[in-house]
N, C-alpha and C positions, 0 to 999 in steps of 0.2 A: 453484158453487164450482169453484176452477180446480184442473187438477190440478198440482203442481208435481214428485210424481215419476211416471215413467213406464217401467215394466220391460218389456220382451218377448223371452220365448224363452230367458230368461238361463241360462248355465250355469257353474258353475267344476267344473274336471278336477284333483285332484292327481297327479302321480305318486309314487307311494308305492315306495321299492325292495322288491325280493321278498324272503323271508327262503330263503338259500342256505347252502351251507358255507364258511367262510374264503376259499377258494381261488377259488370260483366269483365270489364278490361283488366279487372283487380285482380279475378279469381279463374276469368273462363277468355283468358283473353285469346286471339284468333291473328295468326300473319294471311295476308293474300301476297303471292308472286305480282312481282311487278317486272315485266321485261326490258331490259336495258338494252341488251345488246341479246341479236338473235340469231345464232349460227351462223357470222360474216365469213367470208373467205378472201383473202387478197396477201398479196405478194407484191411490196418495195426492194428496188433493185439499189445499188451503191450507186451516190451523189446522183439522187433523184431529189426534188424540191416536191411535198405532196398537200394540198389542204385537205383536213377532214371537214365537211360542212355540214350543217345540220340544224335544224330548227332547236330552241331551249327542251332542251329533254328526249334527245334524240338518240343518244350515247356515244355522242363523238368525245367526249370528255373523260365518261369510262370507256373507254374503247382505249384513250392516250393513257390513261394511267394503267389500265392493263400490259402495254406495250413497254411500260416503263417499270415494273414489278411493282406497283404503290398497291393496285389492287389483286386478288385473287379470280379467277375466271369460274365461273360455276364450271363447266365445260369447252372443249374444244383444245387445239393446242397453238400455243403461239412459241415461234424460235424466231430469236433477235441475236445478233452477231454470231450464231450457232448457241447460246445458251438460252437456257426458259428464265425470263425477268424474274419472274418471285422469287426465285435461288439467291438471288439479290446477291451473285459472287462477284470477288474484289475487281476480276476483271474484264467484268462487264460493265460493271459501275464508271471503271476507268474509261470506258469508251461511248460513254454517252451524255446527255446533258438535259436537265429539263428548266423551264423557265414558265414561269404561271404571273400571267400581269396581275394579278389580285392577291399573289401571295409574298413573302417577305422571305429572301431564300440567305439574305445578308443579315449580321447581328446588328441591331438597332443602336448599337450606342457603342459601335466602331466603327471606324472610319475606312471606307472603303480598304485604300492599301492595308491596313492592318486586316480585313478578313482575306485579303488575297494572300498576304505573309502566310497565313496558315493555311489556302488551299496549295500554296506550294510546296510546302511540307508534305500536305494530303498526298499530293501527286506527284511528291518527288521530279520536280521541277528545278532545273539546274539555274544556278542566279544569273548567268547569264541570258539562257533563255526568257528568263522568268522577267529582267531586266527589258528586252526588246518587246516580249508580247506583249507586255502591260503597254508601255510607249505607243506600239503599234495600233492596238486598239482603242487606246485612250484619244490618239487622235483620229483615229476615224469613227468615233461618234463624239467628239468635239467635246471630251469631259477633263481633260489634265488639268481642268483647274478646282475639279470637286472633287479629286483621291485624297486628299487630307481631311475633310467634312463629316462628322458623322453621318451618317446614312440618317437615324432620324429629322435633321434640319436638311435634306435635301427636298426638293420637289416629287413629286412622283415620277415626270421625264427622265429628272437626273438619278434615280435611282432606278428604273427599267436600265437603263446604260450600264451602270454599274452592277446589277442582274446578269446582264449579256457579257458584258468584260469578266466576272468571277466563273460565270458557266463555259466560257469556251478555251480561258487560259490553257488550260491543260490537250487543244484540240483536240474534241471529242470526233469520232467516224462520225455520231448521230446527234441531231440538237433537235428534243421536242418543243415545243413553245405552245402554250394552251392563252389565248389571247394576249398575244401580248403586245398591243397599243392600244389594250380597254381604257378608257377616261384620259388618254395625253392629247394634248392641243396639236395641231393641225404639223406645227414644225419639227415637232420631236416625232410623230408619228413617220414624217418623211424622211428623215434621215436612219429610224432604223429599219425604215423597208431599205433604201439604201443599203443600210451593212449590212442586214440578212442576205439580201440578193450578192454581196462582195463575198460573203461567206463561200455559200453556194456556186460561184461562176469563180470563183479565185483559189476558194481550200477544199472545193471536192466536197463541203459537209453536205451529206443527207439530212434533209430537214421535215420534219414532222410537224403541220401547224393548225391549229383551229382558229376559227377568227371570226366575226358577224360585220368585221371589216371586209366589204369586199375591192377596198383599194390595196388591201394586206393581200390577198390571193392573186390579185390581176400582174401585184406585183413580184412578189415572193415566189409564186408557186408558178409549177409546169403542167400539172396533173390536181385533178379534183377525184375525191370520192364523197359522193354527197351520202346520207347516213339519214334514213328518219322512220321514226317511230324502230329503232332500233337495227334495221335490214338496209343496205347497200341497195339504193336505185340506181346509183351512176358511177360509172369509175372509167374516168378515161383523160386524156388530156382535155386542157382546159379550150384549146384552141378547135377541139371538135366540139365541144359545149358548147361555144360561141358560135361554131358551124350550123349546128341544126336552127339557129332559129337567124340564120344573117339574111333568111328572105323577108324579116319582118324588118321596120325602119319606124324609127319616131322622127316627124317635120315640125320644124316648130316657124310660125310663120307670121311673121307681125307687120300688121296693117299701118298705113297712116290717117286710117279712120277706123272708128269700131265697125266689126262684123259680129254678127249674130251667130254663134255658134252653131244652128239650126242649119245655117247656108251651108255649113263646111260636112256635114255627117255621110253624107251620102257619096263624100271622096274618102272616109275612113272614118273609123273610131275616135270620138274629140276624147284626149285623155285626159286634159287640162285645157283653163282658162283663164285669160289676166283681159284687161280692160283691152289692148292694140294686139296681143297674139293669144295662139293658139295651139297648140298639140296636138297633133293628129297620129294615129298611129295606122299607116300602110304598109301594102306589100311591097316587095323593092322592085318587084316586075312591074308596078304602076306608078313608079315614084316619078319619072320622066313627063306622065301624062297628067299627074296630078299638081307639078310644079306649072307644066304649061296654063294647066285650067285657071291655076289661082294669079298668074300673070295677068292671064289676057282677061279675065274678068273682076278684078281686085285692084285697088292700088297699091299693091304688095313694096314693105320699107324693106324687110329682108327676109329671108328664108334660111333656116340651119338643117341640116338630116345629121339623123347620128343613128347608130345600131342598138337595139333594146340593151338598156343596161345588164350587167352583170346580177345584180342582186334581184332583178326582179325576174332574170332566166332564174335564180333559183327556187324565190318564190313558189314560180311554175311547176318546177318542178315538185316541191312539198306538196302544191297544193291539188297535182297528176296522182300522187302514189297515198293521199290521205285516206 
């Protein structure tokens, strides 16, 4: 697998001014460096699906617009399809995509098909093509009835769709996505993990994504690189992330009378409590002997185990590397 991005040593600097009194900032005013991104190194190979994760202020966000030539790098070097982003050339441009759920990438008071007429022009897209892929994508996230609509009178769902339909018409090698199922209700959220994952498993696209969704990563992505306080802790696939901690287990186990939370501690950590259950969090080596205990001395209604969620292994992890 080839690699098509290539990081090394990267860093971005802001200068952030200092907080002074009126008179100082006017005349004698002072920046402090603030670290964003701190010498990362990594390497994305073609049609890999990757999350960047990271707590608010981490620099997975300038880390993706670095990648995408929006920002400038204080240092280090970055090569994407063999060019450096900031050169911002035609045919680079041509082979990537970005999508920001909090930004408006469509003209407000045209109507979907009419901004796609003109990124076909953009991309010298033949009308036949140009005829099928809209079709095709339009109904695989369920929008052929909002391409006439202006974008301003759509919903924010129905306009994430139409974000995703104008960014990939021209099949980009690379599509970045910087959250994007921020603020959509629960059905529009699942349908485009849906079509990102058809993307990926059906067109080969390499996908770039940030997300604070981790149903967006569970589902989307292959590989994680978490990112915090600006330095790379973890970069591996996601199914050894979930490896190193599948000895721990949450039991969630509901009585048909109350139990006193106090009786249950000494079989694990109570993580929560409701009036009939309770949360336990054990190891998975005593999960057998801990189900037996609460049988045979409990009127036990039912018992659930599941594996420590996804977002709270990352937690963990933020809260290992602070």
């Amino acid at each position: 697998m080839e690699n098509i991005i290539k990081v090394k040593e990267l860093t971005k600097i802001y200068q952030v001014p200092q907080k002074q009194s009126f008179w100082k900032s006017v005349f004698f005013s002072k920046n402090i460096p603030l670290v964003a991104v701190d010498k990362i190194n990594f390497e994305i190979g073609e049609g890999e699906s990757v999350a960047l994760l990271g707590p608010n202020g981490a620099g997975k966000t300038t880390t993706l617009k670095m990648l995408t030539g929006l920002l400038y790098p204080s240092s280090g070097e970055i090569n994407v399809l063999g060019y450096t982003p900031t050169d911002r050339k035609r045919e680079y441009l041509k082979q990537i995509a970005l999508v920001m759920g909090n930004k408006n990438g469509l003209s407000w008071d045209l109507s979907a098909r009419q901004s796609f007429g003109l990124f076909k022009t953009i991309y010298q897209i033949s009308e036949k093509d140009f005829d099928m892929r809209l079709k095709e994508l339009s109904e695989l996230l369920d929008a052929e009835k909002q391409l006439d609509t202006p974008i301003r009178k759509l919903s924010l769902g129905q306009r994430l769709k139409m974000e995703l339909i104008g960014a990939i018409l021209h099949r980009p090698k690379l599509l970045f996505l910087d959250e994007p199922t921020i603020g959509l209700d629960v059905v529009s959220k699942r349908k485009i993990r849906h079509f990102l994952r058809y993307l990926h498993d059906k067109e080969k696209t390499t996908i770039i994504l940030t997300s604070h969704e981790m149903a967006d990563i569970e589902m989307v992505s292959d590989r994680v690189v978490v990112i915090n306080q600006g330095k790379i802790v973890f970069d591996d696939s996601l199914q050894k992330l979930l490896h190193k901690y599948q000895d721990k287990k949450y039991l969630t186990v509901t009585f048909y009378k109350m139990v006193a939370a106090m009786k249950l501690r000494k079989l694990g950590e109570v993580i929560s409590s409701k009036e009939l259950s309770h949360t336990l969090e054990i190891s998975k080596e005593n999960q057998g002997k801990v189900m037996a205990y609460l049988t045979d001395n409990f009127e036990v209604d039912d018992i659930d185990v599941k594996s420590i969620p996804l977002d709270e292994i990352i937690e963990d992890l933020f809260n290992k590397t602070t």
